[in-house]
C-alpha positions as CSV (number, residue, x, y, z in Angstrom):
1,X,4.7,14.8,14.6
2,X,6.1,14.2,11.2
3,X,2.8,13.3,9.6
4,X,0.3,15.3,11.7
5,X,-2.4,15.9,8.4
6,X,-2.3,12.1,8.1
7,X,-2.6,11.9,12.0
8,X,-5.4,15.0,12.5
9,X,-8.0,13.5,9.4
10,X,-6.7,9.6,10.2
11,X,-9.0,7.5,9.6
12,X,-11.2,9.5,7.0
13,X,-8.4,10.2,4.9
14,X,-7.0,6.5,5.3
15,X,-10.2,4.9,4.1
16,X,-11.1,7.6,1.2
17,X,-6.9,7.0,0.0
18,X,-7.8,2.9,0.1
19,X,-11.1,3.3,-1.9
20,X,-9.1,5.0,-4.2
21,X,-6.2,2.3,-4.7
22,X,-9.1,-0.3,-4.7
23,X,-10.3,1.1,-8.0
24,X,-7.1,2.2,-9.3
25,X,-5.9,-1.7,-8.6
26,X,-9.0,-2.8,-10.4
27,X,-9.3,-0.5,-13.4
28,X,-5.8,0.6,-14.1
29,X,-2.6,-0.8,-14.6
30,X,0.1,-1.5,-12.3
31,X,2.2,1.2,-13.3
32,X,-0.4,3.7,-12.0
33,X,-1.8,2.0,-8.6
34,X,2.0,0.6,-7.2
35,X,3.1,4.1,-6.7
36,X,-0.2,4.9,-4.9
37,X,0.2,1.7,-2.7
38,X,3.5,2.5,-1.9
39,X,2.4,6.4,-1.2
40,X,0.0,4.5,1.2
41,X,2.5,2.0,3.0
42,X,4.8,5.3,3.4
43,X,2.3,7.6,4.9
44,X,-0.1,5.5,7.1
45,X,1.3,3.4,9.6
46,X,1.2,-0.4,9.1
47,X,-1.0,0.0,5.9
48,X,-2.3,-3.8,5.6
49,X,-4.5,-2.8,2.8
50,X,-1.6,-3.3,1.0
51,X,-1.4,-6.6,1.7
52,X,-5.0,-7.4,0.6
53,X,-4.7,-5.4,-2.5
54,X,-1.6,-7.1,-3.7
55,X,-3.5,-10.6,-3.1
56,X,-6.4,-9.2,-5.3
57,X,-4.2,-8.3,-8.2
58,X,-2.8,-11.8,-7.8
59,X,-6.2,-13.3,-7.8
60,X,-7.5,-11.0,-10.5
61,X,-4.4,-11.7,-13.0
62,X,-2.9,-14.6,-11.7
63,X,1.0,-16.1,-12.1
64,X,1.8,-19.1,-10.5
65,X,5.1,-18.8,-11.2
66,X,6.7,-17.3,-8.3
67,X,6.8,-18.3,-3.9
68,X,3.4,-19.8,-3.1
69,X,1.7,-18.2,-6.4
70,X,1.5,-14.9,-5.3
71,X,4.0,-12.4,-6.4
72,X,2.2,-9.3,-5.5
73,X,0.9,-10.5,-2.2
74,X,4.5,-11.1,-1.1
75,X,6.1,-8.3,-2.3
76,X,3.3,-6.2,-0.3
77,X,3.9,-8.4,2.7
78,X,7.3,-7.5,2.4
79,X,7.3,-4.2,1.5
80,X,4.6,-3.4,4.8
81,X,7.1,-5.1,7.0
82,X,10.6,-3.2,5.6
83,X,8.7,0.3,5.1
84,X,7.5,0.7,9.0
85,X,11.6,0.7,10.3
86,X,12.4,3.2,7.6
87,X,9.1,5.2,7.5
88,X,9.7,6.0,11.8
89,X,13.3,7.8,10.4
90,X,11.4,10.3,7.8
91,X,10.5,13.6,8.8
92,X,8.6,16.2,5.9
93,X,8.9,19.8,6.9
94,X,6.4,22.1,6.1
């Protein structure tokens, strides 16, 4: 299994790493928490959370200037659906 420590502490690992990109998406700025979410969509399979925490920054800062108002929400959406295709053809060796 290419991930196996992802897959042996699953879900404890999966909710400690979204707690942390909750507060890093709340307290820092996005040059610090979009290469955490994207560490997330890469290493846990079909990482929603994503999703929901690109529609919080877009609630939180808001720009209506882009598809449907949400900029970061889409670009999560999109990212979540193009990274799970590419993220079944990685493999990390120990």
């Amino acid at each position: 299994v290419p991930f196996s420590f992802v897959v042996k502490n699953g879900l404890k690992m999966r909710s400690s790493f979204s707690i942390l990109t909750l507060v890093l998406v709340v307290s820092t700025p996005f040059w610090l928490y979009l290469p955490v979410t994207l560490i997330g969509v890469i290493f846990f399979p079909l990482y929603l959370e994503a999703i929901l925490f690109g529609l919080l920054v877009d609630v939180i800062y808001g720009n209506t200037s882009f598809l449907f108002g949400y900029p970061f929400g889409t670009a999560a959406v999109i990212l979540v659906l193009f990274a799970q295709p590419v993220r079944e053809h990685l493999r990390f060796h120990a």
